[in-house]
C-alpha positions as CSV (number, residue, x, y, z in Angstrom):
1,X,25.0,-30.3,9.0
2,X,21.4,-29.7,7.8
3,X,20.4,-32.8,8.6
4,X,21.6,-32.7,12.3
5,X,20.6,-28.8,12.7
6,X,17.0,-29.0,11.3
7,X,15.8,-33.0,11.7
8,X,15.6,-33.7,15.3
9,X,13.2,-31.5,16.0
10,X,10.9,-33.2,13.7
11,X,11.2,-36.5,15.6
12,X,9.0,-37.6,18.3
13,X,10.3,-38.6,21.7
14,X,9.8,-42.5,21.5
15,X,10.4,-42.8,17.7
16,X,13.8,-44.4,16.9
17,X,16.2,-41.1,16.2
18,X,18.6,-43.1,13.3
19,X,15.2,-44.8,11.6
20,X,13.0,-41.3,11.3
21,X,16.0,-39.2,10.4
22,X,16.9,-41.6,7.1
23,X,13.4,-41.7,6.7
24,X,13.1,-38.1,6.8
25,X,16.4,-37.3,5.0
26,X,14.6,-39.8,1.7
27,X,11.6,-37.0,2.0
28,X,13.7,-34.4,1.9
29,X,15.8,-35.7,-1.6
30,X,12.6,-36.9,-2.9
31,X,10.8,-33.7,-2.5
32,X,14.1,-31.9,-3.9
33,X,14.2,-34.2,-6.9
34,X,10.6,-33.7,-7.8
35,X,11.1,-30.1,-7.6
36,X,13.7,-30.3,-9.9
37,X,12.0,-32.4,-12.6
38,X,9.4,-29.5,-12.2
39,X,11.8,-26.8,-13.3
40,X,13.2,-28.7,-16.1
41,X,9.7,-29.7,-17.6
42,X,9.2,-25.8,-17.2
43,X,12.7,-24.8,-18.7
44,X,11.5,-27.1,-21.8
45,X,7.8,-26.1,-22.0
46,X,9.7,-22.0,-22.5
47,X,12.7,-23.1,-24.0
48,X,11.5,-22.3,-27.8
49,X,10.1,-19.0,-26.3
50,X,13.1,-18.2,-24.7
51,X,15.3,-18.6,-27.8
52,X,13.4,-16.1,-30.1
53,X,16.2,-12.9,-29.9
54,X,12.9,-10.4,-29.4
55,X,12.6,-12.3,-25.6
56,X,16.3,-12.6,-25.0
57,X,16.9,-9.0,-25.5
58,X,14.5,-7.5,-23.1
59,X,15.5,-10.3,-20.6
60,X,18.9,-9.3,-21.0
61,X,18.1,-5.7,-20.3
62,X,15.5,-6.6,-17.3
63,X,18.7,-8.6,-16.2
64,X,21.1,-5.6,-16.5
65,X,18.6,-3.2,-14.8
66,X,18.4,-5.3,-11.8
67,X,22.3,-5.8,-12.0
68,X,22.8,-1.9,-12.1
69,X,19.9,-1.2,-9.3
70,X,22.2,-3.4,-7.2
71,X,25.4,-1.3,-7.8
72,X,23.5,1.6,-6.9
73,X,22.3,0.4,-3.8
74,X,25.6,-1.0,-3.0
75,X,27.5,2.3,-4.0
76,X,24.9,4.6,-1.9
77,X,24.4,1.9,1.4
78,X,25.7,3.3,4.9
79,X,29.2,2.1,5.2
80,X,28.7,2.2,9.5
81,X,25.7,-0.7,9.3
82,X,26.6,-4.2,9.5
């Protein structure tokens, strides 16, 4: 649904609609899958920093802060607003 929301306004009036969209689809994973060798390469360049318990403890209470700040703002939001 992506594809046929978002696409066709990205192809020009005289190019062939079925070519550009595959064409532009094959960006679109391409771009996705060089994004996600990015993040792994990242994930592994941290991943011995990550490990050492000193990190994972004050990301695991960054993580519960955040987690609690959300219950809060859920518990005090307006019940009326959509």
């Amino acid at each position: 649904m992506f594809y046929v929301a978002v696409l066709p306004q990205f192809i020009t009036a005289g190019a062939p609609h079925l070519a550009t969209g595959v064409l532009l689809t094959c960006v679109h994973v391409v771009e996705g899958m060089l994004w996600s060798v990015v993040l792994v390469g990242f994930a592994q360049g941290l991943r011995g920093w990550l490990s050492r318990p000193s990190v994972r403890k004050v990301m695991d209470r960054i993580t519960g802060v955040v987690i609690l700040g959300f219950r809060v703002r859920l518990a005090s939001a307006d019940r009326g607003r959509v």
